[in-house]
Backbone as CSV, one residue per row, in Angstrom:
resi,resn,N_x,N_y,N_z,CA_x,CA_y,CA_z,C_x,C_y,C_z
1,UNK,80.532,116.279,97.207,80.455,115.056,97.991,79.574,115.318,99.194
2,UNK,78.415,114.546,99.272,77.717,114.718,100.335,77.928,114.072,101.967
3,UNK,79.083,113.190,101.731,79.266,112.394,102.785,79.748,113.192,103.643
4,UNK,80.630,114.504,103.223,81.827,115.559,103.680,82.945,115.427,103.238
5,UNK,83.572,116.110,103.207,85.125,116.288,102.947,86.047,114.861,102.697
6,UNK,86.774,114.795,101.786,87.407,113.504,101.614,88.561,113.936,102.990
7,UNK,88.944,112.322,102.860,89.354,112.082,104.490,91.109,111.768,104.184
8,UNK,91.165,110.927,102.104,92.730,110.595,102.038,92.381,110.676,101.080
9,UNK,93.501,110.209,100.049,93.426,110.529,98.838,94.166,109.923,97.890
10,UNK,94.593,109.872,96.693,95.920,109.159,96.001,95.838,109.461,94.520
11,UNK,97.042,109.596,94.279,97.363,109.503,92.489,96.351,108.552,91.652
12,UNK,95.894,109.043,90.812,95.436,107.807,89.963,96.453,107.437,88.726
13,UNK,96.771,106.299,88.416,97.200,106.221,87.019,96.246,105.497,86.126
14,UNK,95.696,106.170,85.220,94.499,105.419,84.659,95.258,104.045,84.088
15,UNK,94.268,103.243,83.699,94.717,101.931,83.564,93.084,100.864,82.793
16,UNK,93.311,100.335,82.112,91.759,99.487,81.804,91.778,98.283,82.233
17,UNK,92.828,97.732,83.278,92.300,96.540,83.686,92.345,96.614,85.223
18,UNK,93.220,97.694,86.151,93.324,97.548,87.110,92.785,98.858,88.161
19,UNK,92.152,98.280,88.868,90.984,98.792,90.333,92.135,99.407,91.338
20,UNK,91.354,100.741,91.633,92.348,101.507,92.547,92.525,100.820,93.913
21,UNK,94.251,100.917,94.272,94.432,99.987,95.432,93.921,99.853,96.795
22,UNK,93.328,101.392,96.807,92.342,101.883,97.975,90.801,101.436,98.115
23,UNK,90.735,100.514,96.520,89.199,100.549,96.729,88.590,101.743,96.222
24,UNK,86.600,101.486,96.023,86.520,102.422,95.081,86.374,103.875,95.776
25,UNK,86.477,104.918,95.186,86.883,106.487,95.721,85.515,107.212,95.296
26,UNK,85.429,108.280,96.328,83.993,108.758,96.776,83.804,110.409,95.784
27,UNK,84.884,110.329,94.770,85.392,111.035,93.923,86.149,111.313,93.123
28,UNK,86.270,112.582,92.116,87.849,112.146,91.382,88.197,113.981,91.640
29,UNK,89.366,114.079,92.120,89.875,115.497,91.594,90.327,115.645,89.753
30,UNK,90.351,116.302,89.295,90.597,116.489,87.531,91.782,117.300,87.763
31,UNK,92.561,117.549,87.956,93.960,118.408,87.960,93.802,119.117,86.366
32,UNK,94.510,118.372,85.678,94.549,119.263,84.272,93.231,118.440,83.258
33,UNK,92.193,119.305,82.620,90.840,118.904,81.839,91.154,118.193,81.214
34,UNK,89.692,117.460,80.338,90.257,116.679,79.723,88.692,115.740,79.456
35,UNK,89.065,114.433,78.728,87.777,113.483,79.179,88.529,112.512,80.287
36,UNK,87.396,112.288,81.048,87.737,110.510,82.064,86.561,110.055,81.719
37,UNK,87.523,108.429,81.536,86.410,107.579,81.709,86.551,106.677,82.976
38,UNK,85.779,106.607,83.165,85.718,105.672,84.644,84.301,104.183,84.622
39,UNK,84.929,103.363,85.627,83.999,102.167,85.587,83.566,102.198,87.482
40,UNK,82.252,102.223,87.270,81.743,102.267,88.245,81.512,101.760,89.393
41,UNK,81.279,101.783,90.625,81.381,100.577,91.756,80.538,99.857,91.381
42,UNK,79.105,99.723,91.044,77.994,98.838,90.430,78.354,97.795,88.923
43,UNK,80.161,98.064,88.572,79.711,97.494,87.428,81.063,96.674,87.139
44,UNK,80.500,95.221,87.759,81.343,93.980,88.609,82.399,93.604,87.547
45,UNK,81.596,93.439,86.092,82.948,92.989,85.109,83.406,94.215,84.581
46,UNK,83.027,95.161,84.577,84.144,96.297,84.380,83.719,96.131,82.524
47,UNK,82.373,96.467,82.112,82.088,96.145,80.954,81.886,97.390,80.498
48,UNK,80.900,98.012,81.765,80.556,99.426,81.404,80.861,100.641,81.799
49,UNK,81.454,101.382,81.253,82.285,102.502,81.381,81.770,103.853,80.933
50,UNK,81.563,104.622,81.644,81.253,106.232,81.310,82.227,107.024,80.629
51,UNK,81.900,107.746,80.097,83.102,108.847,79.447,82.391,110.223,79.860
52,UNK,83.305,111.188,80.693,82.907,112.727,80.854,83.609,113.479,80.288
53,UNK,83.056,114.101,79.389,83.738,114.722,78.553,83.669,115.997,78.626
54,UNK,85.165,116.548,78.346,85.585,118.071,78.783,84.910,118.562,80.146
55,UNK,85.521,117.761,80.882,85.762,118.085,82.596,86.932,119.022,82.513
56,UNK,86.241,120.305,82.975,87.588,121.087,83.130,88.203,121.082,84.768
57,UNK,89.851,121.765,84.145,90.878,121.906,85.301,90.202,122.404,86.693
58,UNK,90.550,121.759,87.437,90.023,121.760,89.126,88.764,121.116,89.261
59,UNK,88.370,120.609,88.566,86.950,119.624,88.899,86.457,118.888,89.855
60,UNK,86.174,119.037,90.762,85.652,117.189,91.841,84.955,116.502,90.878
61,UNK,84.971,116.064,90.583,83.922,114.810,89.792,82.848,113.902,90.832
62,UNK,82.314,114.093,90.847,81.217,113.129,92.265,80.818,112.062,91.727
63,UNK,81.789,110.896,91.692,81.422,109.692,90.715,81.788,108.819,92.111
64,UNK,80.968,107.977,92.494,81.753,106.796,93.095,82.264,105.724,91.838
65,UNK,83.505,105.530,91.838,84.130,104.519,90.649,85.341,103.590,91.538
66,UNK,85.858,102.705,90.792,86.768,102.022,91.283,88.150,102.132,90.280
67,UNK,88.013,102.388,88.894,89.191,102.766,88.272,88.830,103.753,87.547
68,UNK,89.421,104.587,86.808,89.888,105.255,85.653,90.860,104.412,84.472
69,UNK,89.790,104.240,83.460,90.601,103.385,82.008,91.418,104.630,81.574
70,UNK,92.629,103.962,81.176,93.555,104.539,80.212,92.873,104.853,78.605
71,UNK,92.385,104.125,78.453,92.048,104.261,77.037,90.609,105.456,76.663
72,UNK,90.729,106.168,76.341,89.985,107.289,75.749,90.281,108.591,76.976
73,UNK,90.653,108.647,78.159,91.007,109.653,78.935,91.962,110.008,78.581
74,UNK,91.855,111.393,78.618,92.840,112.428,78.192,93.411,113.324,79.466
75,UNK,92.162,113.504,80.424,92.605,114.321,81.753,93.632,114.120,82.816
76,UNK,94.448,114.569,82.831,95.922,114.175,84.334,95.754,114.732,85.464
77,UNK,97.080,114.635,85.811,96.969,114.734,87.236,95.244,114.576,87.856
78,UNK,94.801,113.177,88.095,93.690,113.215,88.760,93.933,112.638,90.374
79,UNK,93.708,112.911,91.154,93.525,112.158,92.005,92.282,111.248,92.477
80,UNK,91.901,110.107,93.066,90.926,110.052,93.667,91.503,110.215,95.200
81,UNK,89.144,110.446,95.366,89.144,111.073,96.777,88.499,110.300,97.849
82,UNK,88.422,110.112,98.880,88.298,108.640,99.366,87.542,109.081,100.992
83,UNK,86.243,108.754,101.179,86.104,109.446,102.859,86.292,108.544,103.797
């Protein structure tokens, strides 16, 4: 993260219809590997979705996103990271 150090943070529970309550996060921690997919701050109807696949355990992910879909992620305990 180039902005610096995340500032707060929170559980994610992936989900495919619903946007993290914080707004979108300036990262993702990956706790245990896995794939995430995530939908991006740029992508308003939530049509288009990335998949990263085999993100391993302890990862930052440097994605600005607003959710993590349930459907095709396999990775837990993620948090997002928020500056």
């Amino acid at each position: 993260m180039s902005d610096g150090p995340a500032r707060s943070f929170a559980a994610v529970t992936p989900h495919d219809s619903t946007d993290f309550a914080g707004g979108a996060a300036a990262a993702l921690f990956v706790g245990v590997g896995g794939n995430v997919v995530v939908v991006g701050v740029e992508d308003s109807d939530g049509a288009v979705v990335e998949t990263f696949k085999n993100v391993a355990s302890g990862t930052i992910l440097p994605v600005r996103c607003r959710r993590v879909n349930a459907t095709n992620t396999t990775a837990t305990d993620i948090k997002a990271l928020y500056l």
